[in-house]
N, C-alpha and C positions, 0 to 999 in steps of 0.2 A: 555167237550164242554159246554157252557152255553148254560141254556135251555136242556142239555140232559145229563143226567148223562153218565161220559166216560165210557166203558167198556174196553177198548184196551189201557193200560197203556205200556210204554217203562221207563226201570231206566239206571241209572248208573251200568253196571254188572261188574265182572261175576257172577253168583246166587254165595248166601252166603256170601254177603258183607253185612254193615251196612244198605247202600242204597236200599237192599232186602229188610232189617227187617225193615226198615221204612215203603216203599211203605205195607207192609203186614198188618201195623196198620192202614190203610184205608179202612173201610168197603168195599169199593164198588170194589178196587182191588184186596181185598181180594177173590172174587167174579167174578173176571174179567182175561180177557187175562193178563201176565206180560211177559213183552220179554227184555230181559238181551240189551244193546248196550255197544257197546267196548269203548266208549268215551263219553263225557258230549255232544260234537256238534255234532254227529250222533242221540244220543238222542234224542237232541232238532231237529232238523233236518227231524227227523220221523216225529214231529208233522206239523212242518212245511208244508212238502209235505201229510200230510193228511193219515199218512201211522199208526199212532197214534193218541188215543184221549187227551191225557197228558203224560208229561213223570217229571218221581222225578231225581232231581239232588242235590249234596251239595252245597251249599251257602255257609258258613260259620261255623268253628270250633272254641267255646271258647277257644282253648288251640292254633292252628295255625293259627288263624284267617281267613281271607275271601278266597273261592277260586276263585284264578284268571281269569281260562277258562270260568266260569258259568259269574262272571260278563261279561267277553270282548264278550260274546255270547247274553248275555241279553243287550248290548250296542247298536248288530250291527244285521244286519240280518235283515228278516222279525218280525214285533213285534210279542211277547209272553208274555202272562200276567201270575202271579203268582195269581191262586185260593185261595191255603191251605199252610200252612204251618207246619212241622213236627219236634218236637223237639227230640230228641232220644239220653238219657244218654250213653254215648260212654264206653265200659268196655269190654278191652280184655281179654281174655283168652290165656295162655300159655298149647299147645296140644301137645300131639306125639299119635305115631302107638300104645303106652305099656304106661305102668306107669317108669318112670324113674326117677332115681335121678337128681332134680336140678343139682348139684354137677357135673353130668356126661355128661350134654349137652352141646356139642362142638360145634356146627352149629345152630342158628334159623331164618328163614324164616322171613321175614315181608315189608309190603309197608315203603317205610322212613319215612310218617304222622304218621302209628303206632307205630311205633322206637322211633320217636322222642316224641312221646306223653308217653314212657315208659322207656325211658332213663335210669333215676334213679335209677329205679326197676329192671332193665336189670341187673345194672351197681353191684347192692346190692346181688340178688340173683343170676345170671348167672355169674360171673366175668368172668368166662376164654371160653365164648361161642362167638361166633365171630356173629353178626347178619348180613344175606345178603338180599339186596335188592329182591323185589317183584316184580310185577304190582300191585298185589291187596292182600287186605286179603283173599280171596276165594283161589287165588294163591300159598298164605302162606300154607292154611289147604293142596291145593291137593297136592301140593310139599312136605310134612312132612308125610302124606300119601302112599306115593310114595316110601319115604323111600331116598330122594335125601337131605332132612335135617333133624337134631336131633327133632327138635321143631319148631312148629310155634305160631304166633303170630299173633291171628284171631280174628273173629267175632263169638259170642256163635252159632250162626245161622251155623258155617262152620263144627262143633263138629259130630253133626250127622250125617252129610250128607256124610262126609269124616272117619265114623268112626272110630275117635282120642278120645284118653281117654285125657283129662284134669290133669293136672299140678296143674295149680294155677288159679285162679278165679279174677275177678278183678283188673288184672295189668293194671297200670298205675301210672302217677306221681303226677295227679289232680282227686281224685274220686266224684270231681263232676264235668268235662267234659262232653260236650255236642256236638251234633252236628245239626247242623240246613238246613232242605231241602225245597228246592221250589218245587212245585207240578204245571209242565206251562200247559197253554191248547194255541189256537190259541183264537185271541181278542173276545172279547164279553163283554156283560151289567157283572159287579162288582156281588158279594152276598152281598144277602142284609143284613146291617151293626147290628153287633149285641152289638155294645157299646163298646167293646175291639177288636180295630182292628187296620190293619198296612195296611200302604198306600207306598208302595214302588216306586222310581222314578230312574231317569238316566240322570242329565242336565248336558247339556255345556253351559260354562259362554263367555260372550265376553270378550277377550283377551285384549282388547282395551279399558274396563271400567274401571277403579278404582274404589276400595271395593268392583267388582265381586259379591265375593263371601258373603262378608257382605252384599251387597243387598238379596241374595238368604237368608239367616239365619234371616235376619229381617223379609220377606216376612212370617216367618213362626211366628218367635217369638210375634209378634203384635196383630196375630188372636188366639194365645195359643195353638199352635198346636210344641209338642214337639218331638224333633229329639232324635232319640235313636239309629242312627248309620248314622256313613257316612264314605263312602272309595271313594278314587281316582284311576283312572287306567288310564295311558297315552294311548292317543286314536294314537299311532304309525303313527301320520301323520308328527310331526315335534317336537322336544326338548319343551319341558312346557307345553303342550295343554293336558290335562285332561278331563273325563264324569268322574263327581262325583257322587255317589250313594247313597242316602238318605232314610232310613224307617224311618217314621213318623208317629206321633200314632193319630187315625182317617180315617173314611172312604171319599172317595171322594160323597157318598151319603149326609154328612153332611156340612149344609152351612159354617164353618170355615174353614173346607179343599180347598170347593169351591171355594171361597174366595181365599186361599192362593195357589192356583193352577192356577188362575188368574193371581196372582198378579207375579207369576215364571213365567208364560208366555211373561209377559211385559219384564223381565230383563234377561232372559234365550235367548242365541243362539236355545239353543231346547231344549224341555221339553220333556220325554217317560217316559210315564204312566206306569207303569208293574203293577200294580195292587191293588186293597183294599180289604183283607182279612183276617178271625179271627186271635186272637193272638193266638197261640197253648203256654199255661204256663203247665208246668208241675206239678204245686203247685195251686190251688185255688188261685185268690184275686181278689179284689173289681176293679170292672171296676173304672179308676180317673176321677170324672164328670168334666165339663167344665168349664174353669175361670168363674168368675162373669163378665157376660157380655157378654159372649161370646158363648153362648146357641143359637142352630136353633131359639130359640125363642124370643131371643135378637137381633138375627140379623133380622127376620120377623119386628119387634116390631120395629127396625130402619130403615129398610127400607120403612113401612107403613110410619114413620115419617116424611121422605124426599119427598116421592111423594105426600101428603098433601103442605108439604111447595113447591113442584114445580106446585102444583095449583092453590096456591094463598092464601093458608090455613095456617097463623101463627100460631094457637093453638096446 
């Protein structure tokens, strides 16, 4: 909660998924209540009703791209703003009860995101192993544990817990996939802007304007404030009506978001805030300073300009 550090976090469960190991790379949850919820809107839902202080969900997988239930949840409902965000290199593990021969696993466990993010490698190393659907990765390890499949196809987090000896290390078809989680709390004041940050939003356009959506891209491109993702999700009221979802790099503490948060307002059916907060990179690099011209200080320096000349003050 802003203003109070959360202690009573809710994730995506069941324990021993990815969305475990994420929330665990957070000091203060590390530290805190974590409690498993069996869905993305029950999650968010806890915080909603006040029954959590934040809960971690996936947003987004460079390899499957966006999840769907997280945005239509961050569209609708009571607002939930995104604090933190967590970047978390995705790399399964292929486990059983014993050490066995590749060769001889006939069955493996797994969610279809994992499957299909390991295809290849499935397809290379397992050939004649049949892979059967999941709920989860956690699901995967206690089912293979169990002794109900050859193999599963988990999360390193599910290895000990489910005491499975490890296979293979690393499967997958992209070894540098990623996954990307929002960390929501209920609204409050933004943190404060550390120079690398993401401003996340949810507009609907009128349906009834032409170039829409070129107005919304202009509104951003003119103050230098650059877009680094946008998805669509039909808002299931009628055939073509869309909330498009924008992260854009800049805080709303800074006068060009400002500005172009304004300027979305005028041409937006509606504008939802979800939030301005650090970039999580997993690599160092230079925060991108801001066009020529387009500095807090540039805009002060223009603005002082104008309210001289609405004084009477040509100089």
């Amino acid at each position: 909660m802003p203003g109070t550090p959360p202690t009573r976090f809710v994730y995506l469960g069941p324990e021993g998924t990815f969305t475990e190991a994420a929330l665990r790379t957070i000091p203060a949850a590390e530290h805190g209540l974590r409690t498993p919820a069996r869905s993305v809107p029950e999650a968010l839902e806890a915080v909603r009703s006040g029954d959590a202080d934040a809960a971690l969900v996936p947003l987004e997988n460079s390899v499957g791209g966006a999840i769907p239930v997280t945005l239509d949840e961050l569209a609708t409902g009571s607002p939930l703003m995104i604090t933190r965000e967590v970047v978390l290199p995705v790399e399964f593990v292929l486990a059983a009860r014993s050490l066995t021969p590749l060769a001889d696993i006939r069955t493996i466990a797994a969610h279809p995101q994992a499957s299909a993010q390991c295809r290849n490698w499935l397809r290379a190393h397992t050939p004649d192993a049949t892979v059967i659907d999941v709920l989860s990765n956690a699901a995967a390890a206690i089912a293979a544990a169990a002794g109900e499949f050859d193999a599963a196809l988990c999360a390193p987090i599910g290895v000990p817990r489910n005491r499975l000896t490890v296979l293979a290390e690393k499967v997958a078809d992209h070894s540098d996939a990623v996954t990307r989680f929002a960390l929501l709390t209920r609204p409050g004041p933004a943190t404060e802007p550390t120079g690398d940050d993401v401003t996340s939003l949810a507009l609907s356009i009128r349906h009834d304007q032409v170039g829409a959506l070129l107005s919304v891209l202009t509104e951003l491109s003119v103050r230098g404030v650059n877009l680094s993702r946008i998805e669509s999700r039909p808002t299931g009221e009628q055939l073509g009506t869309y909330v498009f979802f924008l992260d854009c790099t800049g805080h709303v503490a800074e006068t060009r978001m400002g500005e172009a948060l304004k300027g979305l307002r005028r041409v937006c059916a509606e504008v939802r805030f979800l939030g301005s907060y650090p970039r999580h990179r997993l690599t160092p690099e230079e925060p991108v300073p801001s066009p020529p011209g387009l500095s807090d200080t540039d805009f002060a320096d223009s603005a002082a300009w104008l309210a001289r000349l609405r004084a009477g003050d040509s100089a």
